[in-house]
C-alpha positions in Angstrom: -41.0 25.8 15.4 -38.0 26.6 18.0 -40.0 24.5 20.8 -40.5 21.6 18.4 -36.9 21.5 17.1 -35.6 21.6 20.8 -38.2 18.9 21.9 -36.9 16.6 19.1 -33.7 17.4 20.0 -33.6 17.0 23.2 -35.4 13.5 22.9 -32.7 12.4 20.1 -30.0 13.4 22.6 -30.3 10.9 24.8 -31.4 7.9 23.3 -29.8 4.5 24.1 -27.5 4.4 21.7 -26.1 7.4 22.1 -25.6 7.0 26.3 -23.7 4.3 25.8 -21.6 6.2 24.0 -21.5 8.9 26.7 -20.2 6.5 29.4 -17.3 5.1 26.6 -16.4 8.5 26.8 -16.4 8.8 30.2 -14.5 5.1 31.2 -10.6 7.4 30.3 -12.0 10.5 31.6 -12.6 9.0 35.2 -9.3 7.0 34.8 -11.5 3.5 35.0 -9.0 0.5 34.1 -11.1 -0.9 31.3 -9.9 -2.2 27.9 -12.4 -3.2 25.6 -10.6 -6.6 23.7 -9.5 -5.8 20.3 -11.4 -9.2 19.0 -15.0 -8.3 20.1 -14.2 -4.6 18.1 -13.2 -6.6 15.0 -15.7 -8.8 15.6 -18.9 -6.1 16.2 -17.2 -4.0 13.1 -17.9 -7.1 11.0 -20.9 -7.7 12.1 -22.4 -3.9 11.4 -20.9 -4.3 8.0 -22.5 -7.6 7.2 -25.9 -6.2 9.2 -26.0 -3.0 7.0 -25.1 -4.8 4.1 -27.5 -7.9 4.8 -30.7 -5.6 5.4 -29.7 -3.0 2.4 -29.3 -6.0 0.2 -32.5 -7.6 1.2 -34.5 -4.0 0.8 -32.6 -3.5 -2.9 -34.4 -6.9 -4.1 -37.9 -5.2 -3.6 -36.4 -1.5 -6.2 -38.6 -1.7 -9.1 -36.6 -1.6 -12.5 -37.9 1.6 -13.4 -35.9 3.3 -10.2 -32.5 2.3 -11.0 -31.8 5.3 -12.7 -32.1 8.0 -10.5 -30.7 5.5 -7.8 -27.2 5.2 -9.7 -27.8 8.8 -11.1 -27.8 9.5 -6.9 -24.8 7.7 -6.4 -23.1 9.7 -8.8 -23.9 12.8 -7.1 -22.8 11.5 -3.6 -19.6 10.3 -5.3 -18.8 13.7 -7.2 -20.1 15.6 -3.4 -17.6 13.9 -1.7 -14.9 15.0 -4.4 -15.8 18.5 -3.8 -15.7 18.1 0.0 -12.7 16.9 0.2 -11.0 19.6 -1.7 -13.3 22.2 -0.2 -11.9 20.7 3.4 -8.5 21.5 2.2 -9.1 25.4 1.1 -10.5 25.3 4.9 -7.5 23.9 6.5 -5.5 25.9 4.5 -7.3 28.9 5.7 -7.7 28.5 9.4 -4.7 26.2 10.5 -0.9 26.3 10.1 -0.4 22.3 9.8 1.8 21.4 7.3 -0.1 21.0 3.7 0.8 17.3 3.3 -1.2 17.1 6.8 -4.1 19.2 5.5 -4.7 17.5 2.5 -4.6 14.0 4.3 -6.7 15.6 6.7 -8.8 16.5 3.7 -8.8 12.9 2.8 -10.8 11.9 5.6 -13.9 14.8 5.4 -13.6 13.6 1.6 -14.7 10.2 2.8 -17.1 8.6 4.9 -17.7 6.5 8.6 -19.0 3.4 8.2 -20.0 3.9 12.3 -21.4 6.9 11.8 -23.4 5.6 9.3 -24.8 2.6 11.6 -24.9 4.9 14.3 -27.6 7.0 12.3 -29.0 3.5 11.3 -29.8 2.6 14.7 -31.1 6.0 15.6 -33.5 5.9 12.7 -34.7 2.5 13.5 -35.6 3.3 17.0 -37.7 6.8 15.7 -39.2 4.8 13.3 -37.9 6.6 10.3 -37.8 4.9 7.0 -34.9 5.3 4.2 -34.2 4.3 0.8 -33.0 0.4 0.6 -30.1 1.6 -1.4 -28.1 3.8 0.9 -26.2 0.9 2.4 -24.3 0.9 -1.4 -24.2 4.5 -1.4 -22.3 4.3 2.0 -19.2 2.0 -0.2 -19.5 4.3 -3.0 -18.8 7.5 -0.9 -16.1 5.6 1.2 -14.0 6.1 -2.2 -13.7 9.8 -3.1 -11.4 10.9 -0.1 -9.0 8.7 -1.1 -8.8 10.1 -4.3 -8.7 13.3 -2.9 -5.6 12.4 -0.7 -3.9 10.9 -3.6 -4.2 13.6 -5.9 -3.3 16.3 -3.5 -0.1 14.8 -1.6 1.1 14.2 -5.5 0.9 17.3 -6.4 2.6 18.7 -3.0 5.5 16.3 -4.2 5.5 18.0 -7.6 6.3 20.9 -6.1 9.0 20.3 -4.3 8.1 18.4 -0.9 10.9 16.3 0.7 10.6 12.7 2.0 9.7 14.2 5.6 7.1 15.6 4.3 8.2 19.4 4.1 7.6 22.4 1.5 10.3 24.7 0.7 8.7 27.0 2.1 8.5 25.6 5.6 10.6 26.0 8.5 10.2 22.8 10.5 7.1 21.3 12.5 7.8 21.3 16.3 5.1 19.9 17.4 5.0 16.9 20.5 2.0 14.2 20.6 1.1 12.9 24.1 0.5 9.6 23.2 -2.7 7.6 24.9 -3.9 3.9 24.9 -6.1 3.2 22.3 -6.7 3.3 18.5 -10.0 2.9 16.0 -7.2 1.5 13.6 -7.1 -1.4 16.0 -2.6 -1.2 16.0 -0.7 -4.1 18.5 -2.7 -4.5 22.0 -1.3 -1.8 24.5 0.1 0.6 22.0 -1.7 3.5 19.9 -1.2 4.1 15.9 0.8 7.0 16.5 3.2 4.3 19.3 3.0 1.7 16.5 4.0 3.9 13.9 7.3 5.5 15.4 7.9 2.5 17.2 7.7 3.9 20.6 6.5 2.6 24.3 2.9 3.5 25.6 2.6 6.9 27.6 5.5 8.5 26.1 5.9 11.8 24.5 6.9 11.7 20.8 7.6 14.6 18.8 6.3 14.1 15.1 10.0 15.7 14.1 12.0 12.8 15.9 10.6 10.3 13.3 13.3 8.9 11.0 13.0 10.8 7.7 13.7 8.0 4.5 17.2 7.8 3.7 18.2 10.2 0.5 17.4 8.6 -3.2 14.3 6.4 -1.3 11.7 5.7 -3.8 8.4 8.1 -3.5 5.1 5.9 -2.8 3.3 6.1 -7.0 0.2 7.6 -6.8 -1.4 4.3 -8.4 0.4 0.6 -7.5 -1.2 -2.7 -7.4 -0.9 -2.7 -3.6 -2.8 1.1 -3.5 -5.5 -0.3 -5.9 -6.5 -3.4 -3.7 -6.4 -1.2 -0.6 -8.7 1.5 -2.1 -11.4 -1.2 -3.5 -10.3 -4.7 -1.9 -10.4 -2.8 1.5 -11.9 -5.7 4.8 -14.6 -3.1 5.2 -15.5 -2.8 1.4 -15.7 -6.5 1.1 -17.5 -7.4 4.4 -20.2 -4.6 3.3 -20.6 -5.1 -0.2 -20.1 -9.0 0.6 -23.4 -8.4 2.5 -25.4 -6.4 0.4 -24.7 -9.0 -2.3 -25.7 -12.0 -0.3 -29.0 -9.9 1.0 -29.8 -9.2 -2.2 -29.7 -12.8 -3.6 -31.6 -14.0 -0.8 -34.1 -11.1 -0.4 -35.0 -12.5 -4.1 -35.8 -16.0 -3.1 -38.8 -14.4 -0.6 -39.5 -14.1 3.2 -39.1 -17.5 4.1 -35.4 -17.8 3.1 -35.0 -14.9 4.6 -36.5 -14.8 8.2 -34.4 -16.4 10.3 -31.1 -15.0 9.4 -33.6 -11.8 9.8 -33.3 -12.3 13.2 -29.8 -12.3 14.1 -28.8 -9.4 11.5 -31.5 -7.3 12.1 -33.5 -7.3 15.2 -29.8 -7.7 17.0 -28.2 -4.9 15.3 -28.9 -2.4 17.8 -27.4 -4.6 20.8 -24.3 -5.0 18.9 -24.3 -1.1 18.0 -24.4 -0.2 22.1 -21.1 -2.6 22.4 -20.0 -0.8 19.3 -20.5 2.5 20.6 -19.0 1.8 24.7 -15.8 1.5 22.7 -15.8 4.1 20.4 -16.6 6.3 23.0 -13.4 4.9 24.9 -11.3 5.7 21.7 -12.5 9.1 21.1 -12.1 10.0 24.9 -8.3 9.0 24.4 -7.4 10.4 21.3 -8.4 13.7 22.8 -4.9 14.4 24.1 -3.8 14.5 20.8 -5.5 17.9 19.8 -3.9 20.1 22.2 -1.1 21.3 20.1 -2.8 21.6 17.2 -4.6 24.8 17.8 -8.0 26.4 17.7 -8.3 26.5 14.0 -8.0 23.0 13.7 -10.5 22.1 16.5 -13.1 24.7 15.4 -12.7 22.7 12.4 -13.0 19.5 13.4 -16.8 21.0 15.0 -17.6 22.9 12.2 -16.9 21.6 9.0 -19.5 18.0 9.7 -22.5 20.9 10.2 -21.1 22.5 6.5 -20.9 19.3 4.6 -24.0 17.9 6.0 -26.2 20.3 5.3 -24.8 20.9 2.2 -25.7 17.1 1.1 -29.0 17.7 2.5 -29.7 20.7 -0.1 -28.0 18.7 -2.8 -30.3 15.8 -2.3 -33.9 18.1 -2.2 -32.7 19.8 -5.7 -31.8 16.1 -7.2 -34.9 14.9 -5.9 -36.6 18.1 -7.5 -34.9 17.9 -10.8 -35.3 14.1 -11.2 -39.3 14.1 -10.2 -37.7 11.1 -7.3 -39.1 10.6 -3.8 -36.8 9.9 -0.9 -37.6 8.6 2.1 -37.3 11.1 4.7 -34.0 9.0 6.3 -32.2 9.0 3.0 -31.6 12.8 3.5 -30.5 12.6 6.8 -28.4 9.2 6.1 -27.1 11.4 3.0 -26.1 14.4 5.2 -24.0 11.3 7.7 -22.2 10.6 4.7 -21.4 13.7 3.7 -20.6 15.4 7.4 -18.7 11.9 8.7 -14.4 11.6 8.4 -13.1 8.3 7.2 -11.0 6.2 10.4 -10.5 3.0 8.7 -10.2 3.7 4.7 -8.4 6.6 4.5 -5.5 5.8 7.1 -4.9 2.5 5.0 -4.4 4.2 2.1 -2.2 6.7 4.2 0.0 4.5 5.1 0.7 2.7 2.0 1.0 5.9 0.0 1.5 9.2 2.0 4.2 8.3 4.6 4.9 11.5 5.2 2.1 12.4 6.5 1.4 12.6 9.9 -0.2 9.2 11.7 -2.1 10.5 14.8 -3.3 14.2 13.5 -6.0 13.0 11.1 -7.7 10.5 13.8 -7.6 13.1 16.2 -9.6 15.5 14.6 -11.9 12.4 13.0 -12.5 10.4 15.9 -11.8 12.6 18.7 -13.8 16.0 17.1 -16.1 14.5 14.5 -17.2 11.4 15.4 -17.7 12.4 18.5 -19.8 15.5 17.2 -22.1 13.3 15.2 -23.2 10.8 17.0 -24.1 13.1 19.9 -25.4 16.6 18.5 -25.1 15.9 15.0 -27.4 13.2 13.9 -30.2 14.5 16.0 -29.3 18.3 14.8 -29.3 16.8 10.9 -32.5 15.2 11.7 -34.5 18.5 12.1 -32.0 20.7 10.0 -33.6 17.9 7.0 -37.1 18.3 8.9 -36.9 22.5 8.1 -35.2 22.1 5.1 -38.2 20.5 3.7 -40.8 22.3 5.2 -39.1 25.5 4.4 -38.5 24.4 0.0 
């Protein structure tokens, strides 16, 4: 069984995909003047979100009637899951970090949330081993984008309730030094040449900006509500959201109307979905290379966590999905568990920090990319998806 798993393994390591993610992270590394163009990443994020959405909508248009129970009864699972990660994230940090706790629980947030590019990352790899997955995961994917914002919400409102200042302190802490060395490049695409953290404090490109320098809100300002018209849209109106479910809707109409409506559209949103995912991956790579500089201050704990919470939550969703699949009588495709374990072991980069910044100011801006892009992400596209692959592979043998 060990030979097998390492075999697998080392075969998933180095797929396509996942080298072209390799060099990304290599272009800052070897100090190679290369910027990837901000347009072409908006432009291959909308496409993966229309792709995923396209092909999930198309598959949903073949579920028999009969299934949609235990499909939404599945969905409520993965939304309640990521509930309980989120807050489970924030016991961790709490335990094996010393960041301020409106940091933790944004931090929380994120695991409490999922990555849409993690998610097509793991698409792409399952395409190319020729492993099939339920038509439905695409939807589960928006519904388990939701939860960690929630989770954010809730716990940065009750950090104000008891007592923390517009800065973002407790009572019962003593000040933050802490200095960012800020590095070209952002996920959250901010203005060309300057990172989030840059954009956020207003400051130049290459500089070194201590979190503590940042203007604190002048005395009496109002406190962001936990629910406004503005938070609302940005939670369920989100671009990704809409470009995602936009596509499963659209997929789904047309996967109705039969394969001849459907075939050549078929051809650019499927069978060029893993070019664009290469492209898609260089510059990820690129970003998470860069944002490593923003982890050496914030000590072991939080790295260790960064690695080791994804393997937790993901093998957790994988043993949550067997027993539903047990107690339900349901049959899952063997890349639904390993898709659910993505979704459960991924950290939000585009949800979350919009929600962040309309509603928890006083967090910090850089930290929580940091440990999702630079630690996470990172960790599950490379080792993780391949490790989840056989980790769902023993877990079923083994119940």
């Amino acid at each position: 069984m060990l030979l097998e798993f390492w075999e697998n393994f080392r075969h998933n390591l180095f797929k396509p995909l996942l080298l072209f993610f390799y060099l990304g992270f290599l272009i800052p590394v070897l100090k190679v003047k290369l910027d990837f163009p901000s347009v072409i990443y908006q432009g291959l994020t909308m496409y993966l979100l229309l792709a995923i959405g396209w092909h999930g909508g198309e598959e949903l248009a073949t579920i028999k009637p009969s299934s949609i129970a235990s499909v939404v009864g599945f969905m409520v699972v993965g939304f309640v899951l990521n509930l309980v990660i989120g807050f489970v994230a924030y016991l961790l940090l709490s335990w094996m970090t010393s960041l301020r706790r409106v940091d933790q629980a944004t931090i929380a947030g994120y695991y409490g949330s999922d990555s849409a590019g993690t998610f097509a990352t793991c698409v792409g790899v399952l395409a190319s081993a020729g492993i099939a997955f339920d038509a439905y995961m695409p939807v589960m994917l928006a519904v388990m984008e939701i939860p960690g914002c929630l989770v954010a919400l809730y716990l940065a409102a009750r950090l104000r309730h008891k007592g923390m200042d517009a800065a973002g302190f407790m009572p019962d802490e003593a000040g933050y030094p802490v200095t960012v060395t800020v590095g070209p490049g952002s996920a959250t695409q901010p203005a060309p040449g300057h990172t989030l953290i840059e954009q956020e404090l207003g400051t130049e490109p290459g500089l070194e900006v201590s979190l503590d320098e940042r203007t604190p809100p002048e005395p009496g300002a109002r406190t962001p509500r936990i629910v406004s018209p503005e938070l609302l849209r940005e939670v369920l109106l989100n671009p990704g959201l809409c470009l995602l479910f936009g596509g499963i809707i659209i997929g789904f109409v047309s996967g109705l109307q039969g394969e001849k409506v459907v075939h050549d559209d078929n051809t650019f949103f499927i069978s060029a979905f893993q070019g664009a995912l290469c492209l898609f991956l260089l510059e990820m790579g690129m970003t998470a290379s860069r944002k490593l500089k923003d982890l050496k201050f914030a000590g072991r704990g939080f790295i260790v966590f960064g690695l080791l919470a994804p393997n937790i939550f993901a093998t957790l969703g994988i043993v949550t999905a067997h027993v539903y699949a047990d107690l339900t009588h349901t049959a899952f495709k063997p890349g639904t568990y390993i898709l659910f374990a993505v979704l459960c072991g991924a950290a939000s980069y585009i949800a979350v920090p919009a929600v962040q910044r309309l509603a928890i100011p006083e967090a910090s801006p850089s930290l929580p990319l940091a440990t999702s892009l630079a630690l996470t992400f990172s960790y599950n596209v490379t080792i993780g998806i391949p490790l989840y692959t056989e980790v769902a592979r023993i877990v079923a043998h083994w119940l």
